[in-house]
Structures are given as structure tokens and as C-alpha cells.
C-alpha positions as CSV (number, residue, x, y, z in Angstrom):
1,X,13.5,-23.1,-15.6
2,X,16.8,-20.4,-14.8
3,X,15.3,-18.4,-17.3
4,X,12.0,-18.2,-16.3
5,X,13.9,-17.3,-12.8
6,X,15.9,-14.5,-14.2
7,X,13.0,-13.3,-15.9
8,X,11.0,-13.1,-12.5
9,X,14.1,-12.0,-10.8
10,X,15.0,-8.9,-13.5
11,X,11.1,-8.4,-12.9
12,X,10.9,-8.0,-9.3
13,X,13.8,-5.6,-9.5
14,X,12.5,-3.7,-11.6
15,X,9.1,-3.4,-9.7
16,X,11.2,-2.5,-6.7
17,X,13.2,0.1,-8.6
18,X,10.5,1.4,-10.4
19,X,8.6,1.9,-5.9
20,X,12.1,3.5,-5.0
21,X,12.1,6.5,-7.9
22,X,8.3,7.2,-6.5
23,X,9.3,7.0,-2.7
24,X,12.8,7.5,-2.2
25,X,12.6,11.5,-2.4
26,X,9.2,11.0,-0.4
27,X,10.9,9.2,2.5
28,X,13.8,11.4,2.4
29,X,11.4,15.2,3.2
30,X,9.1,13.4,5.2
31,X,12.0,11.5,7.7
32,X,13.1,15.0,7.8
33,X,10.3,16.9,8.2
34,X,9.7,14.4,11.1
35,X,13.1,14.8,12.0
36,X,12.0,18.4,12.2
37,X,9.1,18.1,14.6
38,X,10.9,15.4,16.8
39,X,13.5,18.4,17.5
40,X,10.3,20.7,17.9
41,X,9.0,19.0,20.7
42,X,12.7,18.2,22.3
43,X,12.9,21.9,22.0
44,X,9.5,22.3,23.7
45,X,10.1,19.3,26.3
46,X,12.8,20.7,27.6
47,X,10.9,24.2,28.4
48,X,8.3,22.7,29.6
49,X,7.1,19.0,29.4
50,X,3.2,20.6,29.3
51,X,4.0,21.5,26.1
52,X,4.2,18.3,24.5
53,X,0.5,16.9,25.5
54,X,-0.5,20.7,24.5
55,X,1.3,19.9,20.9
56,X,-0.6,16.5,21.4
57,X,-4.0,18.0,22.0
58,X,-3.5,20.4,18.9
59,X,-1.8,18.4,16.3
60,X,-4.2,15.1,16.3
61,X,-7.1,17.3,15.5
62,X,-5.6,19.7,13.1
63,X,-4.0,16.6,11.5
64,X,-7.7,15.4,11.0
65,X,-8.3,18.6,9.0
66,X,-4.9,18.5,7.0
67,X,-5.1,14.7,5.8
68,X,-8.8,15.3,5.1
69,X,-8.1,17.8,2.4
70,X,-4.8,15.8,1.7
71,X,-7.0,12.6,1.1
72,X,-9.4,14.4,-1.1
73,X,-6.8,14.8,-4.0
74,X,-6.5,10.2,-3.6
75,X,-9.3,10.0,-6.5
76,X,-7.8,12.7,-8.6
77,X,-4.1,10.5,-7.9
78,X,-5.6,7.4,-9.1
79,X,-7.7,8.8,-12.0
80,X,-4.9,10.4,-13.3
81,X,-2.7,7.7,-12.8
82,X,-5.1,5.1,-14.7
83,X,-5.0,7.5,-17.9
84,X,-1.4,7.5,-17.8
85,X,-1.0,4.2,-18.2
86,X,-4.0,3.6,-20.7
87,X,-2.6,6.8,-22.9
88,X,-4.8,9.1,-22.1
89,X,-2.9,12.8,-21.7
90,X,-6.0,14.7,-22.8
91,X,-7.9,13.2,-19.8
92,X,-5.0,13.4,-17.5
93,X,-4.3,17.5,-17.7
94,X,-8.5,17.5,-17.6
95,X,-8.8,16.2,-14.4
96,X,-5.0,17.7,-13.5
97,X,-6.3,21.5,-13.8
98,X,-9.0,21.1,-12.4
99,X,-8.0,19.6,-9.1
100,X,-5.6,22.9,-9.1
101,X,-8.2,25.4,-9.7
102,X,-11.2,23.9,-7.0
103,X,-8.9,21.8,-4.4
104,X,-8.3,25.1,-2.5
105,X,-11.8,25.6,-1.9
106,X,-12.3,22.6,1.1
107,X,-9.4,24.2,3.0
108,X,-10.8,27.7,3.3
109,X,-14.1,26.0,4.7
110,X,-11.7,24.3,6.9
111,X,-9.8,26.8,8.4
112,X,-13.3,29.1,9.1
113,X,-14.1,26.7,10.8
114,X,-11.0,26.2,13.5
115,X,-10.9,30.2,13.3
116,X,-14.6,30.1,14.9
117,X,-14.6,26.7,16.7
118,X,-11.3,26.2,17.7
119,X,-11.8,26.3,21.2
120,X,-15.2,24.4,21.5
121,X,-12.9,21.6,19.8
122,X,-10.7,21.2,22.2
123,X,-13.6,21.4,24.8
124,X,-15.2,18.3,23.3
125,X,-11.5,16.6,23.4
126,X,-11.4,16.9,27.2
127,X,-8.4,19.6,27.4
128,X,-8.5,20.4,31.0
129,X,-7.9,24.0,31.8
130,X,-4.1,24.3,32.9
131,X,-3.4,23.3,28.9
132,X,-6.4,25.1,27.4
133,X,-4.2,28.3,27.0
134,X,-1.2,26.4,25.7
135,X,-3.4,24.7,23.1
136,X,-5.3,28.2,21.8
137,X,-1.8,30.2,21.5
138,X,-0.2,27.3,19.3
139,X,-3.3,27.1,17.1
140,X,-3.7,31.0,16.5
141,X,-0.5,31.0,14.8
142,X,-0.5,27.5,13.4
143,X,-4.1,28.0,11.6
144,X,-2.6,30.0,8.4
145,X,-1.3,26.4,6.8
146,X,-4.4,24.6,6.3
147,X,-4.7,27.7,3.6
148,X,-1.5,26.0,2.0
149,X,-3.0,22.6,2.2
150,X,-5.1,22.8,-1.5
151,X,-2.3,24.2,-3.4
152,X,0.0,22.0,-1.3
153,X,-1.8,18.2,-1.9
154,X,-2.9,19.6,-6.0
155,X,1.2,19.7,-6.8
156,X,2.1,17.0,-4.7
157,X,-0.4,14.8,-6.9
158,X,1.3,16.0,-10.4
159,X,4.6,15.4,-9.0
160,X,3.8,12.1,-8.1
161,X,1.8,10.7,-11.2
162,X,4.5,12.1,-13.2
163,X,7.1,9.4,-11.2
164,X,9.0,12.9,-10.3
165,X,9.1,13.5,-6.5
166,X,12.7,15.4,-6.1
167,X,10.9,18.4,-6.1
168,X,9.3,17.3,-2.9
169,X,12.7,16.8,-1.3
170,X,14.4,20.1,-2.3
171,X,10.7,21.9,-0.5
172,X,11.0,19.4,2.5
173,X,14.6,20.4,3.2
174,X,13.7,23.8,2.8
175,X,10.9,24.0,4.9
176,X,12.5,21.4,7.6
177,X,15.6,24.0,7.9
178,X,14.2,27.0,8.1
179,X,11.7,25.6,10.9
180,X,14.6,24.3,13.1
181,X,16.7,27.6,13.0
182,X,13.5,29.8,14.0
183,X,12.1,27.3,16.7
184,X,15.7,27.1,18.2
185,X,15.4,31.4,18.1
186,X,11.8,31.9,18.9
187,X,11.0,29.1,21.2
188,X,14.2,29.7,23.4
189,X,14.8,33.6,22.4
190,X,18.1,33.6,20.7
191,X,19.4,35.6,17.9
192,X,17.9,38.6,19.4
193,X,14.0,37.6,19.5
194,X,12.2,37.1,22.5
195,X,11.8,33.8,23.8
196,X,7.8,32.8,22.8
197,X,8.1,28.9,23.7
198,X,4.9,27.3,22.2
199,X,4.1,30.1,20.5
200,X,7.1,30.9,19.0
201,X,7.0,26.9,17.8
202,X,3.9,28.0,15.9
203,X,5.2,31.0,14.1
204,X,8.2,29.3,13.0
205,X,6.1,26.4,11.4
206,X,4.1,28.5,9.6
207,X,7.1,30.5,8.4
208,X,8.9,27.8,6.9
209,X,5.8,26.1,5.2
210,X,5.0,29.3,3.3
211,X,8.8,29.7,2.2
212,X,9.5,26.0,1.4
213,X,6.2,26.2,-0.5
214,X,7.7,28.7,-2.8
215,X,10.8,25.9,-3.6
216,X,7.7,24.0,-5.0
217,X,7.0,26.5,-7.4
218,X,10.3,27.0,-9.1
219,X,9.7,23.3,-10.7
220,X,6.5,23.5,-11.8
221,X,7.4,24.6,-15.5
222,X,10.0,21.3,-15.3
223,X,9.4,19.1,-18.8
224,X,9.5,16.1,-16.3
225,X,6.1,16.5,-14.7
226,X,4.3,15.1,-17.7
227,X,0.6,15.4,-16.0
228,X,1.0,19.3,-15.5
229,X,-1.1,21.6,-17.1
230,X,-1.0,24.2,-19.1
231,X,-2.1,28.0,-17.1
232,X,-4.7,28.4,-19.8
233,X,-6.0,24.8,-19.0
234,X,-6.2,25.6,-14.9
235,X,-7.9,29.2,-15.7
236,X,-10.3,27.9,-18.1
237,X,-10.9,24.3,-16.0
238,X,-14.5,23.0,-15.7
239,X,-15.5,21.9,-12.0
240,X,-16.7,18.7,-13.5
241,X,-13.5,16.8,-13.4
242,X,-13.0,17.7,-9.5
243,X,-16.3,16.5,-8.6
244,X,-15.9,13.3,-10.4
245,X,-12.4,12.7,-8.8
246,X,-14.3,14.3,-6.0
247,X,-16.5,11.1,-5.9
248,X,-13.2,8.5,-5.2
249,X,-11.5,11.0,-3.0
250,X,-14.4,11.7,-0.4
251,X,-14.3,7.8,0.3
252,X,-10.4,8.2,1.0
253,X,-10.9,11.3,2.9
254,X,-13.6,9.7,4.9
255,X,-11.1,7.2,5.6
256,X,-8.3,9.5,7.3
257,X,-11.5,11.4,8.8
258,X,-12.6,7.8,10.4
259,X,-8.9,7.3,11.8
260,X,-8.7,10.5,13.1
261,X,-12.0,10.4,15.3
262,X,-10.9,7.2,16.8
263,X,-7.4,9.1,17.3
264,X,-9.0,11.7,19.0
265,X,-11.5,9.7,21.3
266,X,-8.3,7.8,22.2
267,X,-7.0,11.4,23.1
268,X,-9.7,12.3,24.9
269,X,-9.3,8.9,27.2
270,X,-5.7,9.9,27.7
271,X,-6.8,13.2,28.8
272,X,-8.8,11.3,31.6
273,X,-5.7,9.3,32.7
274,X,-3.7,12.6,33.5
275,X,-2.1,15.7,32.1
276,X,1.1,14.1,31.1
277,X,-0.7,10.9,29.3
278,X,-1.3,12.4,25.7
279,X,2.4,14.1,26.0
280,X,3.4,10.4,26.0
281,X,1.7,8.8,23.9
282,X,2.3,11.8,21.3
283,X,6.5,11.0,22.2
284,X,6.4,7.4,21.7
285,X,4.4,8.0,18.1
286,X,7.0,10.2,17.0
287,X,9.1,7.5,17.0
288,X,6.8,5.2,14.8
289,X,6.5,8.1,12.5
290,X,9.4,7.9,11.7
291,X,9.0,4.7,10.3
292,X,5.0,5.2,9.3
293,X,6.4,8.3,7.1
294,X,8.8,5.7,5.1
295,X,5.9,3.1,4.3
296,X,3.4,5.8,3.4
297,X,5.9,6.8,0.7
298,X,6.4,3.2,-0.6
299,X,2.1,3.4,-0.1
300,X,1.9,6.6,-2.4
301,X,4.3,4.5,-5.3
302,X,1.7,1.7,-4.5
303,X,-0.9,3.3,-5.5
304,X,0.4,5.3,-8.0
305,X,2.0,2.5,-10.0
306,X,-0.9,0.1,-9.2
307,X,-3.0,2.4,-10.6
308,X,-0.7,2.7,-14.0
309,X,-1.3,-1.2,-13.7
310,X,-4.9,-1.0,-13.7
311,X,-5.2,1.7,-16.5
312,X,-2.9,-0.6,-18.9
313,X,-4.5,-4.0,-17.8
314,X,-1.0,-5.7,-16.3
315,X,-2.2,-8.4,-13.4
316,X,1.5,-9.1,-12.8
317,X,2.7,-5.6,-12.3
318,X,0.1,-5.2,-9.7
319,X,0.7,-7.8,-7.4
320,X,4.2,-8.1,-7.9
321,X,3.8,-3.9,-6.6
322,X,2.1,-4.7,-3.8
323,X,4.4,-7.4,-2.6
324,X,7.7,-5.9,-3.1
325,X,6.3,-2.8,-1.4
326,X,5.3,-4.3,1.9
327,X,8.5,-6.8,2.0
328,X,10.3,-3.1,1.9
329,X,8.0,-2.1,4.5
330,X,8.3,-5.1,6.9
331,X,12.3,-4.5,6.7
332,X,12.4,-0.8,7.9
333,X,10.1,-2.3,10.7
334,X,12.2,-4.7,11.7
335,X,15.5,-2.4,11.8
336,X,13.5,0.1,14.1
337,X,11.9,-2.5,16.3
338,X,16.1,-3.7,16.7
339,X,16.9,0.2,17.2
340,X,13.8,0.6,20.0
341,X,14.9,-2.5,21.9
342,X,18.8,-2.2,22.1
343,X,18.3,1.2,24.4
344,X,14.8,3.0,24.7
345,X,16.0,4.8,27.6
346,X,18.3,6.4,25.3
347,X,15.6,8.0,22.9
348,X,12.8,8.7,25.3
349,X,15.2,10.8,27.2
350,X,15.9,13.0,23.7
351,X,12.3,13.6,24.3
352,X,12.0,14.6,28.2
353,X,13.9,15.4,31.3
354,X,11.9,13.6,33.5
355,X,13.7,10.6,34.7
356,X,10.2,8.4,35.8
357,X,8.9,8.6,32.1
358,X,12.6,7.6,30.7
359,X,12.8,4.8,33.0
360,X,8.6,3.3,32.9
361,X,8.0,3.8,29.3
362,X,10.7,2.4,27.4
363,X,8.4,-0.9,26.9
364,X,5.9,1.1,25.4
365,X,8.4,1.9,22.1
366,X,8.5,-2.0,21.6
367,X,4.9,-2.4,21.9
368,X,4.6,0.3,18.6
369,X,7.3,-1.4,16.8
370,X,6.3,-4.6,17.0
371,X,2.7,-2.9,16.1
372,X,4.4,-1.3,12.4
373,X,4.0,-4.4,10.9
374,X,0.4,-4.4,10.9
375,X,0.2,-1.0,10.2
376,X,2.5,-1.3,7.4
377,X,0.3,-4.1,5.8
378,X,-2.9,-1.8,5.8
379,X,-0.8,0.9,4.7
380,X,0.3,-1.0,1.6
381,X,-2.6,-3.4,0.8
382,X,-4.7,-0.7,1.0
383,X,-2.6,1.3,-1.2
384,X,-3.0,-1.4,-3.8
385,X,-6.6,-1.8,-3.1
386,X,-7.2,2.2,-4.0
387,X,-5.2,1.9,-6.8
388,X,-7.3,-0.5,-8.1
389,X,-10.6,1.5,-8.9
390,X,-12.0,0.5,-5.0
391,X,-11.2,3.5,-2.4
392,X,-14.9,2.3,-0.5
393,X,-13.4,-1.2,1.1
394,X,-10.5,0.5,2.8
395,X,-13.2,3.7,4.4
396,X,-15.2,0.5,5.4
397,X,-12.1,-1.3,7.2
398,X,-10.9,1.6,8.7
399,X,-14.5,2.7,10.3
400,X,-14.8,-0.8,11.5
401,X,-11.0,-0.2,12.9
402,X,-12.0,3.1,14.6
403,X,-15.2,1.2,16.0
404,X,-13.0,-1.6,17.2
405,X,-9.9,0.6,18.9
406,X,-12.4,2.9,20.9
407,X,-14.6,-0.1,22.4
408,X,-10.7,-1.9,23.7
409,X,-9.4,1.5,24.3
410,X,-12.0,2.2,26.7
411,X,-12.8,-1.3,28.0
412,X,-9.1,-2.0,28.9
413,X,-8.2,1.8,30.7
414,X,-11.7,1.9,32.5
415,X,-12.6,-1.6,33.1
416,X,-9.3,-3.6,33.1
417,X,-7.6,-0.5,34.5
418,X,-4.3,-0.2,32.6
419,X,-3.7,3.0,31.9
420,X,-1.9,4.6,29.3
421,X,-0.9,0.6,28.4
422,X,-4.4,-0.5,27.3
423,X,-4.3,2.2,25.0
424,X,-1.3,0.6,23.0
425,X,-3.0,-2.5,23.6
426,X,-5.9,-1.1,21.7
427,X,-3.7,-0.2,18.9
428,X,-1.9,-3.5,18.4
429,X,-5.1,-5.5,18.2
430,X,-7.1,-3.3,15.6
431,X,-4.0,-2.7,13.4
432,X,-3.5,-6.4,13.6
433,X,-6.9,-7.6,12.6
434,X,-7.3,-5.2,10.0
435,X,-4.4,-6.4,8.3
436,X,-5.7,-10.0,8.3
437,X,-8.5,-8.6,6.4
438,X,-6.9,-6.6,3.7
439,X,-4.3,-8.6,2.6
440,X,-7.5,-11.2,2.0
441,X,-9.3,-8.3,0.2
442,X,-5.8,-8.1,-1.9
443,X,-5.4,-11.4,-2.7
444,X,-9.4,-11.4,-3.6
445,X,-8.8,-8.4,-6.0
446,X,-5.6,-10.6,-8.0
447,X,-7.6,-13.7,-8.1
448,X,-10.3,-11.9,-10.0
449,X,-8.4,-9.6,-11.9
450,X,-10.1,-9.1,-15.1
């Protein structure tokens, strides 16, 4: 009986160790690229607190384009993680050269169409005039990154099926640096450059993607990314592969597209409450972000590794993924939710000046920590769920999800009168339901594991 409970035990830490070499680089560039952006709209608070619901009003909807093509690479990620554990290299660089040679092709369509439309967007999202011109100078200079976004998602998939993320880190400490040095000159004017505020927050983004992109590039010839292909293989890549990864990753992509609307119909309802709601709301987010950003990574080892699972057969490696991902999950929840409730006066007022919001909203960052641990559960579950073969159940959840957050979104703010509250309410009550369900649908997919 103590050896069967070693065995389990040497398992489960090997499982866990085996998430951490996947995610741990991950969580380190993104905590600080949103490290980065938390100081980007301190820097643009303290200007002027306008500029945070104009950064509100842009981001969610330019997010939606970003994690759409992002998303799109999820069936190539679990394809190619599948043939890696059954084996299969020849099918792995197929599908691997491909993605690199079509996956840039989406994100030009993409960026046409916010150089056209952009405005008429942010009609249909209820900006009211007084941020209109706030919102159109941050997006003419923030527009050149969704060109990034192909090249961008197509290495981070090879550096991730190869269990080799540090390359990820070095570009996400680039990229973070760089950004804070030229908002802190171009936003304030320092250094000798003219002060450009939200503007100058733009350009400086932009800037520092494009050069911490190039710190990508100086590992791609490493022996350690084991799903990279050859030159020949990208220049000579049939489009075939791409559409048939295309078919998993359109479900994934519909997925972030379905979140996205009901993020920006909620956005639109906090536009109706006033001009300072969605600058709110965006400030007590960046703080679950912070957290969100950790899980996602131990999500992208889910997947990964469930996937490796599912190509080589192995039940137990699965689950035993799964579960040691969202018990690391629920435990970076539960230090933040400690953090948020000792003193939120304390970090809303790195965010704003304005005494009223520090002193009223501090409840608000419990209500979103105590939310991260449904959120976490979707995040992972659905993760596994992906990794298994199935990236259809999770776009089905999540539209039911959207669905479901808009109707109590608007019902409590317009019928029950709350305010920027009900919207949080909202929040809590899809994230919670939908992870009821997927942990069922997980615990479906073990129990018939074949």
C-alpha cells in the first residue's frame, strides 16, 4: 500500500513538474507584460483618468481581433502535440510549416479591416464623443501589431509543443522593457520627446513588440525546438495541413470571438452607466489578469501535454494533468484573493488619483477574486477538454456563457438598477455555472477514455 503511494506520489510530481517547464517561462513574460500595461495605464491615469476607459474602449475590441488569430493556431497546437507523443515527426513539421507560411494571412484581413472600420466599431460600442478622439489616436498607432500576430501565435506554438518556452521569457522581457522606458518618455515627454499621452502609449507598444519580436528570432535555429521546421519545408509547405488544423482552430477561435462579444456588449452597457464606468471595470481586471495570465499558462501546458496524452493513449497522464493544473490554479487564486482583501485601497489608488473610486470600489476587487476560481476551472478543464481531440464543447459553453452574462448584465444594471456592480454580478454567476459544467464534461471524457 506505501508503495503504491510513492508511486502515485513520484507521479503527481512529476505531472506537476513536467506543467511547470511548459508554464513557468509563460507566467514569468506574461505577469510582466501585464506588469507592463498595469504601469501603462498608471502612467495614463495619472494624465488623465479619460484615458483609461479610452484604453478600455480600444483594447477589449482589438483584443477580440488578437486572440482570434491567436486561437486559430489551438488546432495546429494540439495536432502537433498528438503526433509528438504518438511518434510522428514527419506529420509534426507538416502541419508545423505550414501554420508558419499561411497563419499570417487572417491577420492582414484583420487589420484592413480596423484600418477601414475602425471608427464605425467603436460607434456600435457606444463610445460617446468626448472619448471618440482618444480612442481613434491610440488605435492609429496601435494597429501595426495585429500584422505581428501570425508570425507571433505560429512560433509561440513550436515553442510550446517542443516543452521549450524560455524563449518566450527572454522576448517578454524585452518587449515589457522597452515599452516602459518609451511610455514613461513619450506619454509624459521626457528624454527630450514631446509629451504625446495616449498617443505616445501607442507608439511605444508597437515599438517594443516589433523589437522584442526580433529576440524571438535569434532561437529559432535552437536544437531544442524539436517541432521546427526546416526553411525548405515552410517555402515549399502545402496549404492543406493549415486548413485541416484550420478545421479545430476555427472552433477555438470562435470560442475567444464568443467571449469577446459578450465582453464588448458588457462594454457597451458600461458606456451607458457613465464615462468613467469602463475605466473601472478595465482597472479592477487588470488586477485579475494578473492572475488569469498565470492559469492560462498552466492552461497552455494543459493542453499541450494532454494532448501528448491523447496521441500516446495514457488515461492517467491526462487526468492526473488536469488536476494538478487547476489545484495550482486554485492556489494563486487564493493568495491574490488574501492580497485584494488585506488593503484594496492600496492598489486601486496605483491605478487613479481620484479619491471617490479608491474609497467605493475596493469591494469590487474581492468580487473578481473570489470570481478566479471559476474562471480558473473553465480555463483548465477546458484546456484538457481541447487537448483531447474536442475544441467544439468548449465554443458551445462559452456561447451559452456569453448568452447568459449579457441577459444578467443587462437585467441587473437596467432592471435591478445596480450599476457598474450588476455587471460583476454578471460575471460571477456565468463563470460559476460554466465551471459546474466543464468539470462534468471532464470527468465524462476520463470515464470514457478509450
Amino acid at each position: 500500500m506505501k508503495a503504491v503511494e510513492e508511486k502515485n506520489k513520484e507521479k503527481k510530481e512529476r505531472y506537476i513538474n513536467s506543467i511547470m517547464k511548459i508554464a513557468f517561462p509563460l507566467i514569468l513574460s506574461n505577469a510582466i507584460s501585464q506588469v507592463q500595461m498595469i504601469i501603462d495605464r498608471m502612467f495614463l491615469g495619472q494624465v488623465d483618468p479619460l484615458y483609461m476607459s479610452a484604453i478600455g474602449n480600444v483594447n477589449s475590441p482589438m483584443w477580440t481581433s488578437m486572440s482570434f488569430c491567436f486561437a486559430i493556431t489551438a488546432g495546429a497546437s494540439i495536432l502537433i502535440s498528438q503526433n509528438v507523443g504518438a511518434g510522428n515527426m514527419d506529420k509534426v513539421k507538416e502541419y508545423t510549416s505550414s501554420m508558419i507560411k499561411w497563419n499570417n494571412l487572417p491577420c492582414l484581413i484583420i487589420f484592413l479591416c480596423w484600418l477601414l472600420f475602425g471608427e464605425k466599431i467603436f460607434a456600435l460600442l457606444g463610445v460617446s464623443e468626448t472619448l471618440m478622439p482618444y480612442c481613434m489616436a491610440y488605435l492609429k498607432y496601435f494597429m501595426p501589431i495585429i500584422l505581428l500576430i501570425g508570425l507571433e501565435g505560429s512560433m509561440s506554438v513550436i515553442m510550446q509543443t517542443s516543452n521549450y518556452t524560455m524563449p518566450l521569457l527572454v522576448f517578454g522581457i524585452l518587449r515589457s522593457g522597452i515599452n516602459i522606458v518609451l511610455d514613461y518618455a513619450l506619454i509624459f515627454g521626457h528624454f527630450g520627446l514631446p509629451a504625446l499621452g495616449i498617443e505616445g502609449a501607442a507608439i511605444a507598444t508597437t515599438i517594443a513588440e516589433y523589437l522584442g519580436l526580433l529576440s524571438c528570432l535569434v532561437f529559432i535555429r535552437s536544437e531544442k525546438l524539436i517541432t521546427r521546421p526546416s526553411l525548405k519545408q515552410t517555402i515549399h509547405a502545402s496549404a492543406k495541413p493549415y486548413l485541416s488544423s484550420l478545421g479545430m482552430g476555427v472552433n477555438c477561435a470562435m470560442e475567444e470571438l464568443a467571449w469577446n462579444a459578450g465582453n464588448l456588449v458588457i462594454m457597451r452597457i458600461l458606456n451607458s452607466i457613465n464615462d468613467l464606468a469602463a475605466g473601472i471595470y478595465g482597472m479592477v481586471f487588470s488586477v485579475e489578469i494578473l492572475v488569469v495570465v498565470v492559469v492560462a499558462s498552466f492552461g497552455t501546458a494543459t493542453m499541450i501535454l494532454t494532448g501528448e496524452a491523447k496521441g500516446k493513449n495514457d488515461r492517467d497522464q491526462y487526468s492526473q494533468v488536469v488536476k494538478s493544473a487547476y489545484g495550482l490554479s486554485a492556489l494563486v487564486a487564493f493568495v491574490m484573493l488574501i492580497i485584494c482583501f488585506i488593503n484594496p485601497e492600496r492598489i486601486l489608488s496605483l491605478f487613479t488619483k481620484d479619491t471617490y473610486i479608491i474609497e467605493t470600489c475596493g469591494y469590487l476587487l474581492i468580487l473578481v477574486c473570489v470570481n478566479l476560481f471559476g474562471k480558473s476551472a473553465n480555463i483548465i478543464c477546458g484546456s484538457g477538454i481541447k487537448g483531447s481531440g474536442d475544441t467544439k464543447w468548449m465554443l458551445y459553453t462559452q456561447a451559452f456563457g456569453t448568452v447568459l452574462v449579457v441577459t444578467c448584465a443587462w437585467i441587473m444594471v437596467y432592471v435591478f438598477k445596480l450599476g457598474i456592480l450588476g455587471v460583476f454580478v454578471a460575471v460571477m454567476i456565468d463563470e460559476g455555472l460554466r465551471a459546474i459544467i466543464n468539470f462534468g464534461k471532464f470527468g465524462k471524457v476520463v470515464k470514457c477514455w478509450n
